[in-house]
Structure formats: structure tokens, C-alpha cells
DOSELO-520425 format. One line per field, with one value per residue (C-alpha): x, y, z; residue in one letter. Coordinates in Angstrom, 1 decimal. Each point is the difference from the previous one (the first is absolute). Layout:
REM residues N
x <- c(X;...)
y <- c(Y;...)
z <- c(Z;...)
r <- c(A;...)
***
This chain:
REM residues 148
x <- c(-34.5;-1.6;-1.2;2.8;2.9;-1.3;0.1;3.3;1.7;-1.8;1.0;3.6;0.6;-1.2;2.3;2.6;-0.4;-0.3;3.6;-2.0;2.6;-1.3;-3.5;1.5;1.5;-2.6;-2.2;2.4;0.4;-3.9;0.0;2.7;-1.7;-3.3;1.7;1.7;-3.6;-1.6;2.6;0.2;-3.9;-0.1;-3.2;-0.7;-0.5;-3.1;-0.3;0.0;3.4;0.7;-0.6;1.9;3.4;-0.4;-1.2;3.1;2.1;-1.0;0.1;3.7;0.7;-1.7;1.8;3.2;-0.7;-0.3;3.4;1.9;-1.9;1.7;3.4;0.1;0.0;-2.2;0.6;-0.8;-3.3;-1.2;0.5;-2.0;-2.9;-0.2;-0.3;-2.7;-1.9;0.4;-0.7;-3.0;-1.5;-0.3;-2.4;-3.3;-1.0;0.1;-2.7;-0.8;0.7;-3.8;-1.2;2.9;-1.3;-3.5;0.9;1.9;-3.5;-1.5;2.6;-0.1;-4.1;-0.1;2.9;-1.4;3.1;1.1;3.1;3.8;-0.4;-2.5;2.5;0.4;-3.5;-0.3;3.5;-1.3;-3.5;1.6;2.8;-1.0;-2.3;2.9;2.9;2.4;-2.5;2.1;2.7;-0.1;1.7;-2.4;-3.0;0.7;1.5;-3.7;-1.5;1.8;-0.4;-3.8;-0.3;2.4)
y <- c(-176.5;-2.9;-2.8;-2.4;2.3;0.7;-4.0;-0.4;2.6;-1.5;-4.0;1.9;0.7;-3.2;-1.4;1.8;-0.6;-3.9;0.0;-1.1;1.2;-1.5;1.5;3.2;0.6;-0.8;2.3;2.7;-0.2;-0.3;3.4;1.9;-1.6;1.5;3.3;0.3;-0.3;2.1;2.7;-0.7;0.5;3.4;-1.2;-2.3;-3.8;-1.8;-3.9;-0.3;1.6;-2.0;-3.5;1.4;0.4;-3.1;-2.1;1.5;-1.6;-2.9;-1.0;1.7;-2.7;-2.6;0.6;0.0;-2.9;-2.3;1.7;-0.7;-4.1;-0.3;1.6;-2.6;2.9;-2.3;2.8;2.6;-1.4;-1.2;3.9;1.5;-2.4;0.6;3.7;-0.1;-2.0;2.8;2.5;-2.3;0.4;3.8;-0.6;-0.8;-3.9;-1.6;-0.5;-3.7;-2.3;-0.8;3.7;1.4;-2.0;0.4;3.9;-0.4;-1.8;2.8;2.7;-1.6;0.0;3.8;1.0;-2.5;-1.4;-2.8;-0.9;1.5;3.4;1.1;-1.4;3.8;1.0;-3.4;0.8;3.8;-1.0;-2.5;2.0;2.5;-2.5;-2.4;2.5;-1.3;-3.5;-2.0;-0.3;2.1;-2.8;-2.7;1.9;1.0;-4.2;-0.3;2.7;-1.4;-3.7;1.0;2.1;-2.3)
z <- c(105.0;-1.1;2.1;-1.0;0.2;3.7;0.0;-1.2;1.7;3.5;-1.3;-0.6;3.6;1.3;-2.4;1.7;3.5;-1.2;-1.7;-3.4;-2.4;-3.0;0.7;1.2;-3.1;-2.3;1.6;0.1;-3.9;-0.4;2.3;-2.2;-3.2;0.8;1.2;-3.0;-2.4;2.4;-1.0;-3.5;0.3;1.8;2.2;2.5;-1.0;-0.5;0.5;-3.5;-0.2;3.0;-1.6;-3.2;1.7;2.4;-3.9;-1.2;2.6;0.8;-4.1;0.2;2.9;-1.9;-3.0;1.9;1.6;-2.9;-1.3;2.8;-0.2;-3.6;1.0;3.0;2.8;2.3;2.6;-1.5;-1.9;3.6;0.7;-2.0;0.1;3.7;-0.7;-3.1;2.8;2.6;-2.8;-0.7;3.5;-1.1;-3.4;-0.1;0.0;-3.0;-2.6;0.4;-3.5;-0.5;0.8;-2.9;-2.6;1.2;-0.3;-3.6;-1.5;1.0;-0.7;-3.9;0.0;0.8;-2.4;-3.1;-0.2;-2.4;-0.8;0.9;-1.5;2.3;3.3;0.8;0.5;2.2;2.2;0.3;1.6;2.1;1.7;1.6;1.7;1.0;0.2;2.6;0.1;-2.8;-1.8;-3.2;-1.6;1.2;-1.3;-3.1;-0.1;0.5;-1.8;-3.2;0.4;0.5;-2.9;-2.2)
r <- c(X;X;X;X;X;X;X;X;X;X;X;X;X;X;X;X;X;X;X;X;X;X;X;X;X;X;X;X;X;X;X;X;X;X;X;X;X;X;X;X;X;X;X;X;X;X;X;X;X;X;X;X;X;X;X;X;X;X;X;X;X;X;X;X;X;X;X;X;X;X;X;X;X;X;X;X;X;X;X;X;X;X;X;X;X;X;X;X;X;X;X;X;X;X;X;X;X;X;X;X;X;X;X;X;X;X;X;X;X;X;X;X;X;X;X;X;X;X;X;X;X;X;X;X;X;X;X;X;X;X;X;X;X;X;X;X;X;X;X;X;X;X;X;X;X;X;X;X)
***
């Protein structure tokens, strides 16, 4: 068991005892969402796997979230925001805004990139490195207005 399922399943109890059900919840989905790959997977899970599943969900939430913003459901967009920022507490920090686009220069030096064609061989250098780090979206936002 990883060290952040041990963390979760220990944040879950204290949840519990504290009557957080909002946070109780969330972590019980994270729990059975990791279960779940760790099945599908046959082994036990690394971090990487870890910070795959936890990405995963907190973009689902994210995602949601802005849904529920444009269909007026206040209540239920204020839901899900609160648990992509408990699902957040699970993921590694974040890669700071001058640091990523110190790190794409450098990721399009080392792959000779120069224009939009060669975006792949940019994003596949750069992920791995900043898997679960950024936004997929916002990167390759980046990558492409860089390379553009």
C-alpha cells in the first residue's frame, strides 16, 4: 500500500470521528477509486499510479464543476470544488507558472522543436516530468502558444 492510500484511509477515519461528511465522502470514493485501478492492474500501486487516479478525479470534479456553474446548480458546483480541493491535498504540489515555462524552453531545446508539428515530442518530454503537476490542458495551452 502506498504511502497516500495509508494517508487517506487514516485522514478517512479522522474524518469520521469529526462528522466531516463532505470530506468523508470524498475520501471514500478516492479509496474505492484507487482500489478499483489496483485491481484492474493485478499488482500493488505505485505513486505514479497513485497521482494517475487522484489527476483523474480531481479533473472529473473540475470538469463537473464548471458544468453545474453554467446550468446554475450553485450547490452543487460549490460541491464538487470543495472535493477537487480535498482530492488536491492528495497530489503532489504544483509546478510553479515561471518553473513550467522555464521547463517547456528547455523541454523544446532538447527535442529541436520548431513549430506545431513537433508539439508531441515537446508534450511527451514534459509529462512524465509534470504528471499530476498541471493541467494537461494548460500545458499543452502553453506548449502550443510557445511553439506557435
Amino acid at each position: 500500500m502506498s504511502d497516500v492510500q495509508e494517508r487517506i484511509r487514516e485522514d478517512q477515519k479522522a474524518a469520521l470521528k469529526a462528522g466531516d461528511k463532505v470530506r468523508v465522502a470524498t475520501l471514500r470514493l478516492m479509496s474505492n477509486d484507487l482500489k478499483n485501478r489496483q485491481i484492474e492492474l493485478g499488482r500493488a500501486l505505485a505513486e505514479a499510479d497513485v497521482v494517475e487516479v487522484l489527476s483523474r478525479a480531481r479533473k472529473q470534479r473540475r470538469e463537473s464543476e464548471e458544468q453545474y456553474r453554467s446550468g446554475g446548480r450553485q450547490d452543487l458546483a460549490d460541491r464538487e470544488a470543495a472535493e477537487a480541493a480535498i482530492i488536491q491535498e492528495y497530489l503532489p504540489e504544483p509546478v510553479d507558472p515561471a518553473r513550467l515555462d522555464e521547463m517547456i524552453e528547455a523541454a523544446i531545446a532538447e527535442t529541436g522543436a520548431s513549430g506545431p508539428a513537433d508539439m508531441g515530442k515537446v508534450m511527451g518530454r514534459l509529462m512524465p516530468e509534470v504528471k499530476g503537476r498541471v493541467d494537461g490542458a494548460e500545458l499543452s495551452r502553453k506548449v502550443r502558444e510557445r511553439l506557435s
